[in-house]
Backbone as ProteinMPNN parsed JSONL, in Angstrom:
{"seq_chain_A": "XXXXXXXXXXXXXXXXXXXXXXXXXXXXXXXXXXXXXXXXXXXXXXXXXXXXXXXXXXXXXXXXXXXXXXXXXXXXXXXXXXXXXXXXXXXXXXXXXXXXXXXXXXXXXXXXXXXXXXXXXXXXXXXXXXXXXXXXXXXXXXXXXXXXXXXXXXXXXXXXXXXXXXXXXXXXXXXXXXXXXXXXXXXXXXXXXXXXXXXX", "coords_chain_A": {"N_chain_A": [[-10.582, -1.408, 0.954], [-11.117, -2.899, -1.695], [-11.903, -5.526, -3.148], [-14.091, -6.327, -3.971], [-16.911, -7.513, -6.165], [-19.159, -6.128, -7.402], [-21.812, -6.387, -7.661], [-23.868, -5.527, -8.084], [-23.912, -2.795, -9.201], [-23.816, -2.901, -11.768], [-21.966, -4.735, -12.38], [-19.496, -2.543, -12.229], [-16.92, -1.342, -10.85], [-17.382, -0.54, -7.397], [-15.162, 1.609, -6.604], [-14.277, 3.252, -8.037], [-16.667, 4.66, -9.347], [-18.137, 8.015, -9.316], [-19.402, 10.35, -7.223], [-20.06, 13.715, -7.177], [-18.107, 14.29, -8.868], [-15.903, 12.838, -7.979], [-14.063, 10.096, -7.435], [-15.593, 7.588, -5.203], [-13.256, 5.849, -4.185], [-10.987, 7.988, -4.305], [-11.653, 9.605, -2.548], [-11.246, 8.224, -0.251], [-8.974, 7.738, 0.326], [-7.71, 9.884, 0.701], [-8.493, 11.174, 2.869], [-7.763, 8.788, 4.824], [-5.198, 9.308, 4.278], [-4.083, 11.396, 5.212], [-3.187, 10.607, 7.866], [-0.521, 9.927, 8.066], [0.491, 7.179, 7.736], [1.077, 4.282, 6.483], [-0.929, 2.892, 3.644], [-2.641, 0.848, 2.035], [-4.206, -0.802, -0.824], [-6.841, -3.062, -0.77], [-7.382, -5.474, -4.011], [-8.535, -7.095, -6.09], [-8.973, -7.308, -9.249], [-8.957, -4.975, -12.185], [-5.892, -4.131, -11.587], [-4.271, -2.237, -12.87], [-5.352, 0.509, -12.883], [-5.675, 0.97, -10.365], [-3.165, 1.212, -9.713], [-2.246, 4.017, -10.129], [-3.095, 5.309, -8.287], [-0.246, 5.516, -6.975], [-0.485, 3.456, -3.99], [0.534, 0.733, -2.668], [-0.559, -2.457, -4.033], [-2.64, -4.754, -2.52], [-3.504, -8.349, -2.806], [-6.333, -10.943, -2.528], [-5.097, -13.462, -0.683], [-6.736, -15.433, -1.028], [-8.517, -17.353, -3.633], [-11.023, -17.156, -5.719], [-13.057, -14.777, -4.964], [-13.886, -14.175, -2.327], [-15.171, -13.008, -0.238], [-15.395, -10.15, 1.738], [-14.642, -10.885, 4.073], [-11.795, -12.095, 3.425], [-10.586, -10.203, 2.367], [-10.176, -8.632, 4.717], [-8.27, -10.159, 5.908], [-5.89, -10.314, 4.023], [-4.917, -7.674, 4.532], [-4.723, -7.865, 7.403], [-2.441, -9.838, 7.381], [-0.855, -8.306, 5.614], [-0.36, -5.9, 7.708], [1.404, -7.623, 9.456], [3.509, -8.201, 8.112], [4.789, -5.398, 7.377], [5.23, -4.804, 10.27], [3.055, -4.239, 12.076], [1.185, -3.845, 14.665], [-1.651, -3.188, 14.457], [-4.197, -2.698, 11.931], [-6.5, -0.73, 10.094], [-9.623, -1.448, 8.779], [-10.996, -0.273, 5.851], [-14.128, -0.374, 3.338], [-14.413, 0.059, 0.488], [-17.261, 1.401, -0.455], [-17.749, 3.617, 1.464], [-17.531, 6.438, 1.689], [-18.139, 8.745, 3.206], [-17.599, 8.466, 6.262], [-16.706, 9.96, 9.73], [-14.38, 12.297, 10.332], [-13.058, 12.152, 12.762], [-12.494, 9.997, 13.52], [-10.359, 8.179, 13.704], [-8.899, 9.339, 15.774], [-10.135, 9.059, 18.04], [-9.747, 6.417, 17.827], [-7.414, 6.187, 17.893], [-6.982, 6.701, 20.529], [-8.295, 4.756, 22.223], [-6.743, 3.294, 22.119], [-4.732, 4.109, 23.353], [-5.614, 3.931, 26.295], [-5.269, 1.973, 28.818], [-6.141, 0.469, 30.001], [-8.215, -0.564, 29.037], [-9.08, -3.514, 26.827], [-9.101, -5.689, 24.024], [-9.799, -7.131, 21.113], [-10.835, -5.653, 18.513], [-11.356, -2.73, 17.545], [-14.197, -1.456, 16.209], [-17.35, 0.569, 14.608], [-20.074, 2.215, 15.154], [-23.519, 3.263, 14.275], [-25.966, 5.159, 15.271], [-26.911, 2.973, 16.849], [-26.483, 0.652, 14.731], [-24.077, -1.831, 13.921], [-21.127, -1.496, 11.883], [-18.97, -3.553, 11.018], [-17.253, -3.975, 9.151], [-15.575, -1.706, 9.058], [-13.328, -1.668, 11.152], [-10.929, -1.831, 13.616], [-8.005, -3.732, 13.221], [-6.396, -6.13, 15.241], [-3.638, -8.093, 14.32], [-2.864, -10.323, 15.703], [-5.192, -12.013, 15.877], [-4.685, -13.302, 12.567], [-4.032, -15.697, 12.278], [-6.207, -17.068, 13.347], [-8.384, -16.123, 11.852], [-7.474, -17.367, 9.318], [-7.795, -19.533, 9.62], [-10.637, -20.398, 10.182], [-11.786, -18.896, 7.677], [-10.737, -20.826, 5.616], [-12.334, -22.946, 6.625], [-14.852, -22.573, 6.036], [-15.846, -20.158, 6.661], [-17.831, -17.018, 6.148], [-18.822, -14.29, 6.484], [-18.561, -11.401, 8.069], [-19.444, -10.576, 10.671], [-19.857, -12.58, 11.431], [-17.588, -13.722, 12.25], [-16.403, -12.111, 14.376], [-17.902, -12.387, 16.164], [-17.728, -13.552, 18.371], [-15.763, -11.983, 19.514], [-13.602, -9.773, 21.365], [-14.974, -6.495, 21.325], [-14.647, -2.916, 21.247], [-16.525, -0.177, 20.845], [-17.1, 2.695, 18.86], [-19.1, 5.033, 19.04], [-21.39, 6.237, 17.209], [-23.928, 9.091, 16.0], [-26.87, 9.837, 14.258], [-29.289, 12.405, 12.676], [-32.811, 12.03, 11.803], [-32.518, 13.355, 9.457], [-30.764, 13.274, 8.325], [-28.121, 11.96, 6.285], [-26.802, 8.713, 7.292], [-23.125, 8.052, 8.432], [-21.498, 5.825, 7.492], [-23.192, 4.856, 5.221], [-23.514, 2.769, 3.014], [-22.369, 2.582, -0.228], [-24.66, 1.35, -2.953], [-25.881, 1.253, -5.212], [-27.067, 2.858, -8.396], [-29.062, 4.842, -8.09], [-28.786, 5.29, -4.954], [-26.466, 7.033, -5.2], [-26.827, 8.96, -6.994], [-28.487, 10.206, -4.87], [-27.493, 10.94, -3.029], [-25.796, 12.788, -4.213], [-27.332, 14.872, -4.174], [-27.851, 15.558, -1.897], [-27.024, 18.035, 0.755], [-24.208, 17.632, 1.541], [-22.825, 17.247, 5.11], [-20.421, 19.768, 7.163], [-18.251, 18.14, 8.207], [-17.834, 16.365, 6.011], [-16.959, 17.722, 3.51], [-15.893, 18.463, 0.569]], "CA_chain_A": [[-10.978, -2.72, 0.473], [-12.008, -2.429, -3.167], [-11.878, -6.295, -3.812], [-15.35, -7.312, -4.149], [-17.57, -7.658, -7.852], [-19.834, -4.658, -7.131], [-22.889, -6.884, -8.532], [-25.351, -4.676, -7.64], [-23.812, -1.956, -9.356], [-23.618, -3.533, -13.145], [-20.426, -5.063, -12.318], [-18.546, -1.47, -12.311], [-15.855, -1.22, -9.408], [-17.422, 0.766, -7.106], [-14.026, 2.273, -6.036], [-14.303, 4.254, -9.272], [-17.902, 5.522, -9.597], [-18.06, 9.214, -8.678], [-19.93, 11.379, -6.573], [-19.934, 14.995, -7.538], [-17.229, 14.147, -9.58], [-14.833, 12.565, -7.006], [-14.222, 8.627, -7.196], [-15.096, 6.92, -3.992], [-12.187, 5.385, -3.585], [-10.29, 8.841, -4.006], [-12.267, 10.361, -1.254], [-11.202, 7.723, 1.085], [-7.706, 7.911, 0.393], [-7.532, 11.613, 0.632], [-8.858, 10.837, 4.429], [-6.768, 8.044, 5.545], [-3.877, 9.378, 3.725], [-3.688, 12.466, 6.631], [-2.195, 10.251, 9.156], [0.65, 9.427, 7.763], [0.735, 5.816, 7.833], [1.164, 3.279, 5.196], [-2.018, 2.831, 3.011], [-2.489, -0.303, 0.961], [-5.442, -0.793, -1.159], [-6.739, -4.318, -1.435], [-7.914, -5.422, -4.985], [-7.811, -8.478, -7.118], [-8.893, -6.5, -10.512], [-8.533, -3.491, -12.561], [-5.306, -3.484, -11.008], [-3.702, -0.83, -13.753], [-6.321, 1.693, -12.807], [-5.816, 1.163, -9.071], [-1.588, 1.443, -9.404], [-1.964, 5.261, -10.665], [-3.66, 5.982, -6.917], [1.101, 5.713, -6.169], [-0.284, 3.006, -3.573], [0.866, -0.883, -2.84], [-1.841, -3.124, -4.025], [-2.29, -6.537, -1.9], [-4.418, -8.913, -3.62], [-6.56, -11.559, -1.305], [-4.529, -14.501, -0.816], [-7.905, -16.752, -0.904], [-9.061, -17.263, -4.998], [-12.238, -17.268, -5.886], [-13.722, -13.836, -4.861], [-14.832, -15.151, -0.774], [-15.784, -11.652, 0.355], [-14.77, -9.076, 2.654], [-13.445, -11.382, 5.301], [-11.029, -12.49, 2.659], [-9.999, -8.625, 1.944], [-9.386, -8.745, 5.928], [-7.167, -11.236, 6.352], [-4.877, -9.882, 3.189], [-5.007, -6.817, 5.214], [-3.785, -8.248, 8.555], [-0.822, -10.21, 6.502], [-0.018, -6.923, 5.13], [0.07, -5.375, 7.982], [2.077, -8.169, 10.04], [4.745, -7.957, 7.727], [5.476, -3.983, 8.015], [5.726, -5.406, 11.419], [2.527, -3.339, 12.359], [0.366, -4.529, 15.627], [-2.962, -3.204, 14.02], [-4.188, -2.553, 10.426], [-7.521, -0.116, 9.679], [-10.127, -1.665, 7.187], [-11.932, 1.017, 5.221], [-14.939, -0.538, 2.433], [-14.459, 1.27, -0.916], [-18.12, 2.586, -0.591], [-18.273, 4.394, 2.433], [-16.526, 7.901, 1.809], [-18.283, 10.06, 4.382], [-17.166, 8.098, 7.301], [-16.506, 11.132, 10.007], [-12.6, 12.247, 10.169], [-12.849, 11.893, 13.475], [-12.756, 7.972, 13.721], [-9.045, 7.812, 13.994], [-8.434, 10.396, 16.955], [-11.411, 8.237, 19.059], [-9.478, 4.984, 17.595], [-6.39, 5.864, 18.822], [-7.174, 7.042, 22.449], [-9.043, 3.233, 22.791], [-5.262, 1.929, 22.468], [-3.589, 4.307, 24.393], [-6.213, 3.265, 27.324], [-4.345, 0.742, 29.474], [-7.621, 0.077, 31.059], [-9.27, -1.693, 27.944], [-8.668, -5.431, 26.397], [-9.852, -5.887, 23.145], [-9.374, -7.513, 19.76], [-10.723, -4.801, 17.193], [-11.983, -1.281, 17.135], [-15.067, -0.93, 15.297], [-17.98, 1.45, 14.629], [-21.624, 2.018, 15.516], [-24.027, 4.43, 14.106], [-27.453, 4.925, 15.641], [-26.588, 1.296, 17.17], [-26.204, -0.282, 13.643], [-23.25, -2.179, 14.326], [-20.343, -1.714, 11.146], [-17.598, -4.34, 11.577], [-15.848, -4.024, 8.272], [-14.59, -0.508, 9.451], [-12.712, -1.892, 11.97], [-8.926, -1.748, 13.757], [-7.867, -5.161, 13.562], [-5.136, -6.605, 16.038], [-2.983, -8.978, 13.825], [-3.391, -11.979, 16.718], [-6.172, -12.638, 14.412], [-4.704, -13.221, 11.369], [-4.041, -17.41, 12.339], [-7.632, -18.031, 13.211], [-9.1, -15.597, 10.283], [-6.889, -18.136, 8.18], [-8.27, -21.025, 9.884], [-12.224, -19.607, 9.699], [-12.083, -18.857, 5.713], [-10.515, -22.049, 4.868], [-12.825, -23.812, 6.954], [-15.888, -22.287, 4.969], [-16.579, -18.792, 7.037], [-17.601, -15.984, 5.046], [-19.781, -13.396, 6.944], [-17.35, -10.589, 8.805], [-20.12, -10.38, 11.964], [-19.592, -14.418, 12.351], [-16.169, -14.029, 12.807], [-16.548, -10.906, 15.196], [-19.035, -12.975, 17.529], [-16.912, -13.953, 19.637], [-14.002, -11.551, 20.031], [-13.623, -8.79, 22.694], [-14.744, -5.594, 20.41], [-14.628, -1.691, 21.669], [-17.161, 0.396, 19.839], [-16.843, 4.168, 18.686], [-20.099, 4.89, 19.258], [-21.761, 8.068, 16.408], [-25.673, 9.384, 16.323], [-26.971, 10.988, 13.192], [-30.518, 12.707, 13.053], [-33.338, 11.135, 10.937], [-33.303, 14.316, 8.628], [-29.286, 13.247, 7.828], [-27.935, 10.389, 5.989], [-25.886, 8.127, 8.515], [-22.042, 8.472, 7.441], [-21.271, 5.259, 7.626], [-23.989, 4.358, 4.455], [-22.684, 2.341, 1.563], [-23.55, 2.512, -1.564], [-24.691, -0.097, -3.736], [-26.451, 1.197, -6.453], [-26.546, 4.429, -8.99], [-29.603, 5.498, -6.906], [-28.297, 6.039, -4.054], [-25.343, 8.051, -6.019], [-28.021, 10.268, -7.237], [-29.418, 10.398, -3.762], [-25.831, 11.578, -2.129], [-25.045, 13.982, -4.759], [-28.695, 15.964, -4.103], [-27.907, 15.717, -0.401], [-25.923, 18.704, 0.867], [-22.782, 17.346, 2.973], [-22.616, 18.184, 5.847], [-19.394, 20.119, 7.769], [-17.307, 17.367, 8.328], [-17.421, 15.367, 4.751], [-17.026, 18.534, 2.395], [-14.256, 18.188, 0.148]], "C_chain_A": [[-11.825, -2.551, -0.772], [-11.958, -3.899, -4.389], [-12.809, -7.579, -4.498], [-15.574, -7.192, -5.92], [-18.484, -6.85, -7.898], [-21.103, -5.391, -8.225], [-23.915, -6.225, -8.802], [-25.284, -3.22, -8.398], [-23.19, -1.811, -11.213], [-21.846, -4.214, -13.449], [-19.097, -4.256, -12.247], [-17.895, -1.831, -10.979], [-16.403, -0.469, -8.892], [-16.479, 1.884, -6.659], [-14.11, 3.495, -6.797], [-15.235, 4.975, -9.704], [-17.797, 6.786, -8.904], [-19.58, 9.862, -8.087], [-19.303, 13.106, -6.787], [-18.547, 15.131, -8.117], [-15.961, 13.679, -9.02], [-14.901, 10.702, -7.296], [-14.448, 8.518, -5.719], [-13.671, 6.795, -3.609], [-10.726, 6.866, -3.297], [-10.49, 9.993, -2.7], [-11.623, 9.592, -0.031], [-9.944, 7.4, 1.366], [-7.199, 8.707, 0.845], [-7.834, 11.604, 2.319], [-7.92, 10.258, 5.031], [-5.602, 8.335, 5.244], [-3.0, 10.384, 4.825], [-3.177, 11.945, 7.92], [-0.945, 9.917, 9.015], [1.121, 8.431, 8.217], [1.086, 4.629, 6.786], [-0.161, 2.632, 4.86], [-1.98, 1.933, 1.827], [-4.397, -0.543, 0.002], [-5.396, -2.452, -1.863], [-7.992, -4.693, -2.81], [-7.613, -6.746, -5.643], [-8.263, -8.497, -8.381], [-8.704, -5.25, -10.567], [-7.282, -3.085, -11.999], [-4.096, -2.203, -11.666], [-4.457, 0.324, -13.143], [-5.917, 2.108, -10.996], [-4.136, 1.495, -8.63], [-1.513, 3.205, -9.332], [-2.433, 5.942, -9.206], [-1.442, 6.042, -6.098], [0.997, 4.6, -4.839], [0.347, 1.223, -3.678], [-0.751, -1.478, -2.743], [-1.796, -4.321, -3.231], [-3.721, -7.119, -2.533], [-4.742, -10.053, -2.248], [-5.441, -12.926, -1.562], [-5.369, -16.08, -1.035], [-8.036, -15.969, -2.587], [-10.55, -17.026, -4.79], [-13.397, -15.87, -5.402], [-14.528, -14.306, -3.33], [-15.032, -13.825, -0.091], [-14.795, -10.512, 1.162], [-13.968, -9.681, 3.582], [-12.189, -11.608, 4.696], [-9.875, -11.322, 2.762], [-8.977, -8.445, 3.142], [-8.212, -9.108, 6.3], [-6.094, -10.943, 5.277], [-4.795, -8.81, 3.694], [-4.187, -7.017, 6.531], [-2.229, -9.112, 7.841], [-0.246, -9.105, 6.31], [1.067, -6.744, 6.442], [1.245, -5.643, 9.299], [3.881, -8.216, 9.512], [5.367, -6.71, 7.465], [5.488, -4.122, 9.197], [4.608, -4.193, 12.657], [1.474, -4.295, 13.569], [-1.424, -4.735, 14.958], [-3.3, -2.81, 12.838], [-6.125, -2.111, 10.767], [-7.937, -0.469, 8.413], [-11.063, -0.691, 6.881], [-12.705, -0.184, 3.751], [-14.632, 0.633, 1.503], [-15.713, 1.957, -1.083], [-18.721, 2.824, 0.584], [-17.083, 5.242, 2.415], [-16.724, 8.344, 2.746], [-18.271, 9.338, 5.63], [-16.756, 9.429, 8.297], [-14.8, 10.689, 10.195], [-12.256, 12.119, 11.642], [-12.256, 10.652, 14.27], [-11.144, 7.388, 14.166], [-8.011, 8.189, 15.497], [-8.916, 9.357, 17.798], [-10.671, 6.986, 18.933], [-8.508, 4.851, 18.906], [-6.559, 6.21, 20.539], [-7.492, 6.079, 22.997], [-7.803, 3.044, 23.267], [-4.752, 2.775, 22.971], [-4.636, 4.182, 25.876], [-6.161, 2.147, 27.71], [-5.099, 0.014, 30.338], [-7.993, -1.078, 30.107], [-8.327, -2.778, 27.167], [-9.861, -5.593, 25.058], [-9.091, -6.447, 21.968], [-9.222, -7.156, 18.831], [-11.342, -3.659, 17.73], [-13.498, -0.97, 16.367], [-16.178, 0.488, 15.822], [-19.633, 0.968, 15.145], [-22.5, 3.139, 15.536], [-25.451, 4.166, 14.226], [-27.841, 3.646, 16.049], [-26.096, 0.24, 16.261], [-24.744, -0.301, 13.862], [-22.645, -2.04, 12.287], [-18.914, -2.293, 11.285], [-16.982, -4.564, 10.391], [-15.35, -2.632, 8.248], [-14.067, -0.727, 10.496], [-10.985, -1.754, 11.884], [-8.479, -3.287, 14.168], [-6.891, -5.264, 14.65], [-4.771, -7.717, 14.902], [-2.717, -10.233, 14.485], [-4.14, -12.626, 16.085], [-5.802, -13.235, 13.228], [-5.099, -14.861, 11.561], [-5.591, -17.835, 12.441], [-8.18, -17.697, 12.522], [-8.767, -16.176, 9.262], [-7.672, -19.081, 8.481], [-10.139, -21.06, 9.394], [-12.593, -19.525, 8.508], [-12.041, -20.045, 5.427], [-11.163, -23.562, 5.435], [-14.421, -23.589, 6.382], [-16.892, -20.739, 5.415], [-16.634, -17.834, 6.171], [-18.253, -14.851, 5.608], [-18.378, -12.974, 8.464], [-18.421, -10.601, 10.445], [-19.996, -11.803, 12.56], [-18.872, -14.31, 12.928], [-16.087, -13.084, 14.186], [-17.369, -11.876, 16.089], [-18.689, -13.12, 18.305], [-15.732, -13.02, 20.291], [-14.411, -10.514, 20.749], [-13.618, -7.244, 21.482], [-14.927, -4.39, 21.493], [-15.361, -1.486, 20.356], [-17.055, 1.952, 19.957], [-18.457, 4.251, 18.269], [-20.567, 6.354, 18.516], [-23.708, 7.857, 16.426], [-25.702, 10.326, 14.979], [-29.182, 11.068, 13.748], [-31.405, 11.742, 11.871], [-33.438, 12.01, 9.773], [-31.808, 14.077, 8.031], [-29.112, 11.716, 7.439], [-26.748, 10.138, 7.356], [-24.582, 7.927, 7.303], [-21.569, 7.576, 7.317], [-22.292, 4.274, 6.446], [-23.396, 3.768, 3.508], [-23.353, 2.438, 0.569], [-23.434, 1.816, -2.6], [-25.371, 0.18, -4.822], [-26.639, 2.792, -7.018], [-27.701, 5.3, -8.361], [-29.725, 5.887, -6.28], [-27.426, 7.086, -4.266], [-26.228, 9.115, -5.772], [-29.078, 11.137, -5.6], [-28.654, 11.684, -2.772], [-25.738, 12.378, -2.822], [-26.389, 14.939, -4.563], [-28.322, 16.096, -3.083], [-26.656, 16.741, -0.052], [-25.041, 17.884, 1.945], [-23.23, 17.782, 3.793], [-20.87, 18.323, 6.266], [-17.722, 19.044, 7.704], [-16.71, 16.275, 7.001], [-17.581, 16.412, 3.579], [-15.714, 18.228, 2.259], [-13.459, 19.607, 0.393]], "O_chain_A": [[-12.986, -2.145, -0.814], [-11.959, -3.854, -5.619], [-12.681, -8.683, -5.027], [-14.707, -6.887, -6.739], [-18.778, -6.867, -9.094], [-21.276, -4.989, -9.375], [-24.736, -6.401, -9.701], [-26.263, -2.475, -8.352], [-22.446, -0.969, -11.717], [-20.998, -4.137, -14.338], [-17.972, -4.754, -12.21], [-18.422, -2.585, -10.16], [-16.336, 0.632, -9.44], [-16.934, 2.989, -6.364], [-14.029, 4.614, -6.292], [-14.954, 5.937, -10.42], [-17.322, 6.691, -7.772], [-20.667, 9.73, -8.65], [-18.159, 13.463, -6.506], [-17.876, 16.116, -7.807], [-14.923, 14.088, -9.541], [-16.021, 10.191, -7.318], [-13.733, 9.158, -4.948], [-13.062, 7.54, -2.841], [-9.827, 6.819, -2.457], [-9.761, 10.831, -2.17], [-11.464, 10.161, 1.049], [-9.643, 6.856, 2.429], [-6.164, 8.505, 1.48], [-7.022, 12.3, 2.929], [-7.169, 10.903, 5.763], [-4.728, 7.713, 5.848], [-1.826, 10.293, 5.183], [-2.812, 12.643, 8.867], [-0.293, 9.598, 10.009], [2.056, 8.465, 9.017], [2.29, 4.831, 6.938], [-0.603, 1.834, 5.686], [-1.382, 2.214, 0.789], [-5.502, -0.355, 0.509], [-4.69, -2.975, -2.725], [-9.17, -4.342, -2.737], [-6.517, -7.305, -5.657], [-8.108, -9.58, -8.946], [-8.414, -4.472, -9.658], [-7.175, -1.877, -11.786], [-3.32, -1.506, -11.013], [-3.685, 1.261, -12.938], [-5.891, 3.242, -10.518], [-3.827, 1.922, -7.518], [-0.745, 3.696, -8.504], [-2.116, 7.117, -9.02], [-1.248, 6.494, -4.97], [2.092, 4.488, -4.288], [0.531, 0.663, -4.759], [-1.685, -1.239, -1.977], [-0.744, -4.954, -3.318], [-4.758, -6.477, -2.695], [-3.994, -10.195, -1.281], [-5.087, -13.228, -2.701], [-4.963, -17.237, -1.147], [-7.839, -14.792, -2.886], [-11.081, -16.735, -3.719], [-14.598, -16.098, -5.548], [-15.68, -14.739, -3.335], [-14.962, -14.043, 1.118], [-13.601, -10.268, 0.991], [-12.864, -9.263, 3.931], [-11.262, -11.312, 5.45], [-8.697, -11.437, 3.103], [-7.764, -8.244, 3.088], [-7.327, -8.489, 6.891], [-5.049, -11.452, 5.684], [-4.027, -8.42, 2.814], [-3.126, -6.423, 6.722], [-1.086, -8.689, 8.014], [0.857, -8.87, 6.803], [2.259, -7.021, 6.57], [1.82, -4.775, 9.955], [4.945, -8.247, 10.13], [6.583, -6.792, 7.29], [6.018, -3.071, 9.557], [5.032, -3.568, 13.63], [1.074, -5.408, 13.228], [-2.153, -5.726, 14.925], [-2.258, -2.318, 12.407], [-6.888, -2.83, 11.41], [-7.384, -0.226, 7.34], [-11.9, -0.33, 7.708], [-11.855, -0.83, 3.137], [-14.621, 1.838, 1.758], [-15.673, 3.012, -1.717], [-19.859, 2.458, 0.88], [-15.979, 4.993, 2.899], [-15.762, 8.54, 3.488], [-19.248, 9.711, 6.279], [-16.336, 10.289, 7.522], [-14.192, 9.619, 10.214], [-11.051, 11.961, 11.842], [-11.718, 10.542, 15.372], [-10.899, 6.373, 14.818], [-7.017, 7.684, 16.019], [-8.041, 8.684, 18.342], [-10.829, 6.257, 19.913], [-8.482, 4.234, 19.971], [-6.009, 5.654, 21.489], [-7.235, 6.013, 24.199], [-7.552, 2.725, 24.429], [-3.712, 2.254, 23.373], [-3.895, 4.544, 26.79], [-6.817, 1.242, 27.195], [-4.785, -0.828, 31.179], [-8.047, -2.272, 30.401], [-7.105, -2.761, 27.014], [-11.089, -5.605, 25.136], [-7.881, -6.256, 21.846], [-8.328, -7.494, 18.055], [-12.042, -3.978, 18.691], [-13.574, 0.193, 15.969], [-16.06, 1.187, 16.829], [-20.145, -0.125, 15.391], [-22.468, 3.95, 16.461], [-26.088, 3.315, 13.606], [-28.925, 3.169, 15.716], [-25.498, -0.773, 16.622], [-24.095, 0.737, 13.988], [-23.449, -2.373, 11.416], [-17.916, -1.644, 11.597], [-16.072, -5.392, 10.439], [-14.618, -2.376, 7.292], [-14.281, 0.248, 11.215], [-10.167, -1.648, 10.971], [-8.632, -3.821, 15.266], [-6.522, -4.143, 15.003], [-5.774, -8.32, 14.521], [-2.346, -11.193, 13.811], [-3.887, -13.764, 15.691], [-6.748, -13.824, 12.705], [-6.164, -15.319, 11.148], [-6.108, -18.733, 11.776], [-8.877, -18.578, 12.019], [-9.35, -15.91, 8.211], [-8.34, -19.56, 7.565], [-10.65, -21.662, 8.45], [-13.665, -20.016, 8.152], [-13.055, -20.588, 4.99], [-10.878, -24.712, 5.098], [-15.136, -24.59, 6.346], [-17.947, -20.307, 4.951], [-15.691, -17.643, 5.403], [-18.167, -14.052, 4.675], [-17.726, -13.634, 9.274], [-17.691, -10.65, 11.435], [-20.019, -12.132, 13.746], [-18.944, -14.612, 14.119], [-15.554, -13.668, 15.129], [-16.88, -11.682, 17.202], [-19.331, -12.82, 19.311], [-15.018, -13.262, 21.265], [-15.621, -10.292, 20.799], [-12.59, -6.908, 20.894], [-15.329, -4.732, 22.604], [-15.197, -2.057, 19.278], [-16.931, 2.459, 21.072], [-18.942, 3.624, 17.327], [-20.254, 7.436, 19.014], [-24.439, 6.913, 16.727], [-24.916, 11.223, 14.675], [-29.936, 10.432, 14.485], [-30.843, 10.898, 11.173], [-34.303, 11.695, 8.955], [-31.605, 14.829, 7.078], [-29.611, 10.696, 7.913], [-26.132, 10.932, 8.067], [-24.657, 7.759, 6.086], [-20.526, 7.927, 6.765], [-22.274, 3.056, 6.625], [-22.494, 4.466, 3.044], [-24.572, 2.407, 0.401], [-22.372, 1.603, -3.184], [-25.518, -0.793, -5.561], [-26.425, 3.772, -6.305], [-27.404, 6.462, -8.084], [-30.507, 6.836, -6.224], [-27.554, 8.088, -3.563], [-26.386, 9.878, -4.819], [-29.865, 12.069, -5.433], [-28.997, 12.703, -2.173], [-25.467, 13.355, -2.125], [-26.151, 16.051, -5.032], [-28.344, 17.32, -2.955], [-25.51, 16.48, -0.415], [-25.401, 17.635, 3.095], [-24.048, 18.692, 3.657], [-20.065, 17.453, 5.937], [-16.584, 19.268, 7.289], [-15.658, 15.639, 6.95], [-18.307, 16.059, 2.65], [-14.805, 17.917, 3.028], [-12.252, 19.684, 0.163]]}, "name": "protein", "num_of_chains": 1, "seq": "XXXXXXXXXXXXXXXXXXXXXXXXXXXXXXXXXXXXXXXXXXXXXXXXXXXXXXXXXXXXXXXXXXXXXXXXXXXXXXXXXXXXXXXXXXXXXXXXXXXXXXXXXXXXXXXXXXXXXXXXXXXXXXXXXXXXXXXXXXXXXXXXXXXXXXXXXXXXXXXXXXXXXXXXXXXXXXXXXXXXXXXXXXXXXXXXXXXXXXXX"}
């Protein structure tokens, strides 16, 4: 999801700002790209810059720049029409997400025990619900919700039946699940050694 205005970050895309010389957004491709699934990147500028990544772009189907839920819901369309049950949203600035997240995803859904709506994450309890596994059941009322004036991704989540992948970092480690919003933090991440699991 790389279709916000990155205000905070002098209007640059953050998809494209680098870390130790890597774009975000190429880090998080290079990740999700190992399952071999179909990988769409949603955007509604720069989209020359974002074609040369070889993926399909989907643009939101709502105007006006209405946030992340927006991104969502062009996301579940997508992935209703490759005729796909569930669709994985990834934020353009959170690279070091662990690689694990997909193994833990899928084992939720092959557990015939559990009833749920989405997948998400949870690090050190902080709840992250735009890294979530959507179900496409959603898409009709995530249509209905935007165009009725929702805009906050934890509103919409309030109500639905979520499973959480539950991670722990120490206080001496950044949490991998951090975004980053300003060239500060950049500078903060590129002093910080990786650890194990997010080295390129």
């Amino acid at each position: 999801m790389a279709g916000g205005k990155s205000s905070r970050m002098n209007h640059e895309n953050k998809a494209f700002v680098k870390i130790n010389k890597h774009t975000l957004i190429s880090r998080i491709i290079k990740k999700i790209s190992n399952n071999n699934l179909p990988v769409a990147i949603n955007a509604n500028e720069n989209l020359d810059k974002f074609s040369k990544f070889g993926l399909e772009i989907i643009k939101d189907k709502f105007n006006d720049h209405l946030g992340p839920l927006s991104g969502i819901h062009s996301a579940l369309n997508w992935a209703k029409n490759l005729k796909y049950k569930w669709v994985f949203t990834f934020p353009c600035d959170v690279p070091f997400f662990p690689n694990d997240i997909f193994l833990k995803a899928n084992n939720l859904l092959d557990d015939k025990n559990k009833n749920f709506d989405l997948i998400s994450v949870t690090s050190n309890l902080k709840t992250h619900n735009i890294i979530s596994l959507w179900n496409i059941n959603l898409l009709e009322d995530l249509q209905i919700k935007i165009s009725s004036g929702m805009r906050k991704v934890d509103q919409f989540t309030s109500n639905l039946k979520i499973e959480y992948i539950n991670y722990n970092f120490k206080k001496n480690e950044i949490d991998p699940f951090f975004n980053i919003n300003s060239e500060n933090e950049i500078k903060k991440l590129e002093n910080y050694k990786l650890n194990s699991i997010n080295k390129d």
